[in-house]
C-alpha positions as CSV (number, residue, x, y, z in Angstrom):
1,X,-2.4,-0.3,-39.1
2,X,-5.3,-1.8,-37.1
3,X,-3.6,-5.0,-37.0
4,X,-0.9,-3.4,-35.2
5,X,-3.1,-2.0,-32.7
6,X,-5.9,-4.2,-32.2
7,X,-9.3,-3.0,-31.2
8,X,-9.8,-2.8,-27.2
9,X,-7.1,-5.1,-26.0
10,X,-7.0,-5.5,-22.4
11,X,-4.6,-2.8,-21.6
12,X,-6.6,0.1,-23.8
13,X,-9.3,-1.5,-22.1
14,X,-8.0,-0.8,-18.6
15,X,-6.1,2.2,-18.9
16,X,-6.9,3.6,-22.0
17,X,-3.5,2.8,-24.3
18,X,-3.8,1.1,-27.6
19,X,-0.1,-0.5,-27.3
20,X,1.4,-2.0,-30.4
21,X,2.5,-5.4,-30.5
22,X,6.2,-3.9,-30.6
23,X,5.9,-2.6,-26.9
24,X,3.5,-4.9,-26.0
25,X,5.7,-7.7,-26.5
26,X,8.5,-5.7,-24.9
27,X,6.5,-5.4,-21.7
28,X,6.0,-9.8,-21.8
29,X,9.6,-9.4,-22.3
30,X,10.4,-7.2,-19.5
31,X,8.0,-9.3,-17.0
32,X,9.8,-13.1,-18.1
33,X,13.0,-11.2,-17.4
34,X,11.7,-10.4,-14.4
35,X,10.2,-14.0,-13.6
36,X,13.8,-15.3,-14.4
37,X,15.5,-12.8,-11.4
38,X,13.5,-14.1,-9.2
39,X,13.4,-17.6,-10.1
40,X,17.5,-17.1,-9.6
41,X,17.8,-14.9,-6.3
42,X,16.9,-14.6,-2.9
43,X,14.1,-12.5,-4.4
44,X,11.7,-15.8,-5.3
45,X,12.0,-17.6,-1.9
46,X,12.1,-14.9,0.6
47,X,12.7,-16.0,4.1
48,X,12.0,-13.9,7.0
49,X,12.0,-16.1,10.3
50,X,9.8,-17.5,10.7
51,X,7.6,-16.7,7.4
52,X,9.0,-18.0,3.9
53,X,7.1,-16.4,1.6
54,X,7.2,-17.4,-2.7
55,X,6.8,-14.3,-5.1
56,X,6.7,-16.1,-8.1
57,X,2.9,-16.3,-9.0
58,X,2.7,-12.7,-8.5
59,X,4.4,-11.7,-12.2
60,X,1.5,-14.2,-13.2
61,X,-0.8,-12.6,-11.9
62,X,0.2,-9.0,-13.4
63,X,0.8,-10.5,-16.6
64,X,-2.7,-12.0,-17.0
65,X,-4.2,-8.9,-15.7
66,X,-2.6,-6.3,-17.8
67,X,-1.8,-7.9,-20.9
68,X,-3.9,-11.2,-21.2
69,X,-4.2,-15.2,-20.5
70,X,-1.9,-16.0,-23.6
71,X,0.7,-13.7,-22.1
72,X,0.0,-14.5,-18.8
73,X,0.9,-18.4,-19.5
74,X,4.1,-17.2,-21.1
75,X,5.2,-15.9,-17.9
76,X,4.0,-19.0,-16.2
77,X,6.2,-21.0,-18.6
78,X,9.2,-19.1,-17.3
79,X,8.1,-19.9,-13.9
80,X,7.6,-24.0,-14.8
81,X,11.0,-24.4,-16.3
82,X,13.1,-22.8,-13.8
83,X,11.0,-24.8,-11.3
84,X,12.3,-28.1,-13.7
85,X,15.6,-26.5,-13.8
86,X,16.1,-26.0,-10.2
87,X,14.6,-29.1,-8.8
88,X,17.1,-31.0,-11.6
89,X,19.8,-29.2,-10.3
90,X,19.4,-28.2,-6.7
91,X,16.7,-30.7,-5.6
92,X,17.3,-32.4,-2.4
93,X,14.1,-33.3,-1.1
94,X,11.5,-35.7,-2.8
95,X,9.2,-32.6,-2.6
96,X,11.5,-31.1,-5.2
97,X,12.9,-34.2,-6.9
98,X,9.6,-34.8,-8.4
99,X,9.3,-31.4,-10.4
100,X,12.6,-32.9,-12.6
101,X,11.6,-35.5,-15.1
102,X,15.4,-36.2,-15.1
103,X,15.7,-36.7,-11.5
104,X,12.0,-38.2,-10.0
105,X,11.9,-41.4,-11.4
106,X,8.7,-41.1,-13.2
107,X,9.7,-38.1,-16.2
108,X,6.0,-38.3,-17.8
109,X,4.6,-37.5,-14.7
110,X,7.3,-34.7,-13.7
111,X,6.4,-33.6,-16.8
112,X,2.7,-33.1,-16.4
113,X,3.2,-32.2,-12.6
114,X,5.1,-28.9,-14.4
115,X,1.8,-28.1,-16.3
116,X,0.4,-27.0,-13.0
117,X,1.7,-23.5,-13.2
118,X,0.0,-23.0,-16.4
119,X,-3.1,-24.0,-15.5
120,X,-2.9,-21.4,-12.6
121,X,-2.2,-18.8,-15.6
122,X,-4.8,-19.8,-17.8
123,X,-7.5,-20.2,-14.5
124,X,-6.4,-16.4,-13.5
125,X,-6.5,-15.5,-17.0
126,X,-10.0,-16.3,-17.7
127,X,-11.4,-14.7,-14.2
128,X,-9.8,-11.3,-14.8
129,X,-11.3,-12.0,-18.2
130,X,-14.6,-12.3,-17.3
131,X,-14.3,-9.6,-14.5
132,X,-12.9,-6.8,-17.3
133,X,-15.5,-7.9,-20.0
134,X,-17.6,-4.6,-18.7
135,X,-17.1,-1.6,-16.7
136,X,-16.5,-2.3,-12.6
137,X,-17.9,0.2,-10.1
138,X,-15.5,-1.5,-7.3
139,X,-12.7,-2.4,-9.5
140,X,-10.2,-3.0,-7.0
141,X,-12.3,-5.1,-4.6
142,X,-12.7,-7.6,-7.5
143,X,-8.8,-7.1,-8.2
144,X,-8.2,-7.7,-4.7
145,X,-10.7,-11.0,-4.4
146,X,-9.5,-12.6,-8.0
147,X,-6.0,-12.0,-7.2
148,X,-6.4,-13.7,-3.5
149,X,-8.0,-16.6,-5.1
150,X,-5.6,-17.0,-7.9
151,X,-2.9,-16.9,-4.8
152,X,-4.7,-19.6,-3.3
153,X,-5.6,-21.7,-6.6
154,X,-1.2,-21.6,-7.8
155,X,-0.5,-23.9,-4.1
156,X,-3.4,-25.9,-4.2
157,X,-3.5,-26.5,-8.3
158,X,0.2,-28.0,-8.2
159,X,-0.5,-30.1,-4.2
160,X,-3.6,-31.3,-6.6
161,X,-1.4,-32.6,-8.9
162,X,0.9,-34.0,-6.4
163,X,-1.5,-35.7,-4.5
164,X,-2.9,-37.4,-8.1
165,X,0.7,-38.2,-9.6
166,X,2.7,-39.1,-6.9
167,X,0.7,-40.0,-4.2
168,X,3.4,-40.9,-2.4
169,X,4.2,-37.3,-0.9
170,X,1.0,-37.9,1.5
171,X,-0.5,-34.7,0.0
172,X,-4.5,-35.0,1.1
173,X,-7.8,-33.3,0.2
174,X,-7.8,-31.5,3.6
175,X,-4.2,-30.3,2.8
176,X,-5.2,-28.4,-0.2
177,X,-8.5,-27.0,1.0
178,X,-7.0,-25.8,4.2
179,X,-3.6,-24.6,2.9
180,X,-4.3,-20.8,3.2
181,X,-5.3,-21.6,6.8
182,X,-1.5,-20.7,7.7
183,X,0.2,-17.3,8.8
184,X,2.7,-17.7,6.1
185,X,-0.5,-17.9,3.6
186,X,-2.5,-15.3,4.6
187,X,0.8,-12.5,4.4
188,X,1.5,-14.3,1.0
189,X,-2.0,-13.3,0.1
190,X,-2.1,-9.5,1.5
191,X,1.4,-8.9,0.2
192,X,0.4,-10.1,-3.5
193,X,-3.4,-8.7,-3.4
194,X,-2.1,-5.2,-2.1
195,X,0.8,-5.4,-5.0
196,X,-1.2,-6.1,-7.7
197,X,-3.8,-3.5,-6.4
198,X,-0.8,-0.3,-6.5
199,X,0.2,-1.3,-9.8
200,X,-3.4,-1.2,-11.5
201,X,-3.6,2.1,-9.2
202,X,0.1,3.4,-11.1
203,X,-0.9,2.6,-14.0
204,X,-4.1,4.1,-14.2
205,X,-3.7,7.3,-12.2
206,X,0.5,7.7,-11.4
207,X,3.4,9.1,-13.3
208,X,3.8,5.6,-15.6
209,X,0.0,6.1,-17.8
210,X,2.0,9.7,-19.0
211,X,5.0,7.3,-20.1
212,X,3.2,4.7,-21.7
213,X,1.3,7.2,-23.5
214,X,4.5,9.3,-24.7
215,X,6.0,6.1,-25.5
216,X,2.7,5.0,-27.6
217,X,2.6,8.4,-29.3
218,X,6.5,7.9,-30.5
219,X,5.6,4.1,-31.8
220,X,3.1,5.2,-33.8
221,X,5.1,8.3,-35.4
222,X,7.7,5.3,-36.1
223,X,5.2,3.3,-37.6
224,X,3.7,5.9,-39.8
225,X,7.6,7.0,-41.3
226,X,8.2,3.9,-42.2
227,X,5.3,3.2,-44.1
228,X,5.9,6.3,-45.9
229,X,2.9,8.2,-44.2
C-alpha cells in the first residue's frame, strides 16, 4: 500500500492529497493530451495583432509544479516532438527547418537543438523543487517569480542553443539576455504567471481539492477490494 501512495509527493505536499500512481499518471495523461491540442490548433500559436503569443511552456510549467521534474519533462517531450514534427512537415523558414533532423541539413544537431525544451523542464523542475522543499509564507509571489523566469529561461534556453549549433541564424548574446525586453514577452509572461497562479489557487482552495479528494477516497476503496481488504 505505501508504494502506491508514496510518502509526501509533491501534490500531498501542496494540497494535501496522497494521489495514487493510477490518477496520478492519469493527470500526466490528461496534461500531454493537452500539450498535443495545442501543439495541433490555433490554441499553441495565438495571434492577436499585433501580439503572437506561444502557450506551450505553460502545461510545463503546471506539470513540474503540481506533479514533479520527471513528469514535468514528459510533458516537455510532448512539446519537443511535435516541435520536430511540425517543423518536418510545415517548416518554411530556416528558423523552423533547423528543429527537423530530417529537413536542416545537420540531423545530430536538430537533434540536440530539440533537447532544449527539456532542459527548460528539468531547470523549472528543480526551482519549484527547491522552493516547495519547506513551508512558504508568500507562496504565490515565489509561484509568480519562478514561473516568470522559467517563461523567460524556455526562449532563451532553445536561442542558446541556436546561437551554439547553428550559428548561422545570427542569434547573439544580447538577443537572449534582452528577449523579454519586448511587449509580446512581457503579456506572455503575465498571462502564464497569473495562470499558473489561479490554478495553484483552485486547487488548493476551489471546488476541484473536494473532487480530487472524492476521487482519492474511491481509489483507495478500489485498491483495498481488490486486495481482498
Amino acid at each position: 500500500m505505501s508504494r502506491d501512495y508514496p510518502k509526501q509527493s509533491r501534490f500531498e505536499k501542496l494540497y494535501g492529497i496522497a494521489l495514487s500512481r493510477q490518477v496520478k499518471t492519469e493527470i500526466l495523461i490528461m496534461l500531454m493530451s493537452a500539450e498535443l491540442i495545442l501543439a495541433f490548433s490555433y490554441l499553441g500559436f495565438i495571434i492577436i495583432p499585433p501580439v503572437s503569443l506561444t502557450t506551450m511552456h505553460i502545461l510545463v510549467i503546471v506539470a513540474t509544479m503540481i506533479l514533479g521534474t520527471k513528469e514535468g519533462i514528459a510533458v516537455a517531450m510532448i512539446f519537443a516532438l511535435t516541435s520536430m514534427w511540425k517543423a518536418t512537415v510545415t517548416g518554411i523558414q530556416y528558423g523552423d527547418l533547423i528543429f527537423s533532423p530530417f529537413r536542416s541539413g545537420e540531423p545530430m544537431r536538430s537533434l540536440i537543438l530539440t533537447t532544449a525544451r527539456l532542459w527548460f523542464a528539468l531547470i523549472t523542475g528543480w526551482m519549484f523543487a527547491f522552493y516547495f522543499r519547506k513551508e512558504r509564507k508568500h507562496v504565490y509571489v515565489g509561484i509568480a517569480l519562478i514561473t516568470m523566469f522559467s517563461t523567460w529561461l524556455h526562449g532563451s534556453i532553445a536561442m542558446a542553443f541556436m546561437a551554439g549549433l547553428f550559428p548561422e541564424c545570427g542569434v547573439t548574446v544580447n538577443q537572449i539576455l534582452t528577449s523579454w525586453l519586448s511587449t509580446n514577452k512581457l503579456i506572455l509572461y503575465t498571462c502564464t504567471m497569473c495562470m499558473v497562479c489561479l490554478l495553484h489557487y483552485y486547487l488548493s482552495r476551489g471546488h476541484w481539492r473536494k473532487e480530487l479528494e472524492v476521487l482519492s477516497r474511491s481509489e483507495r476503496t478500489e485498491m483495498k477490494l481488490h486486495m481482498g481488504y
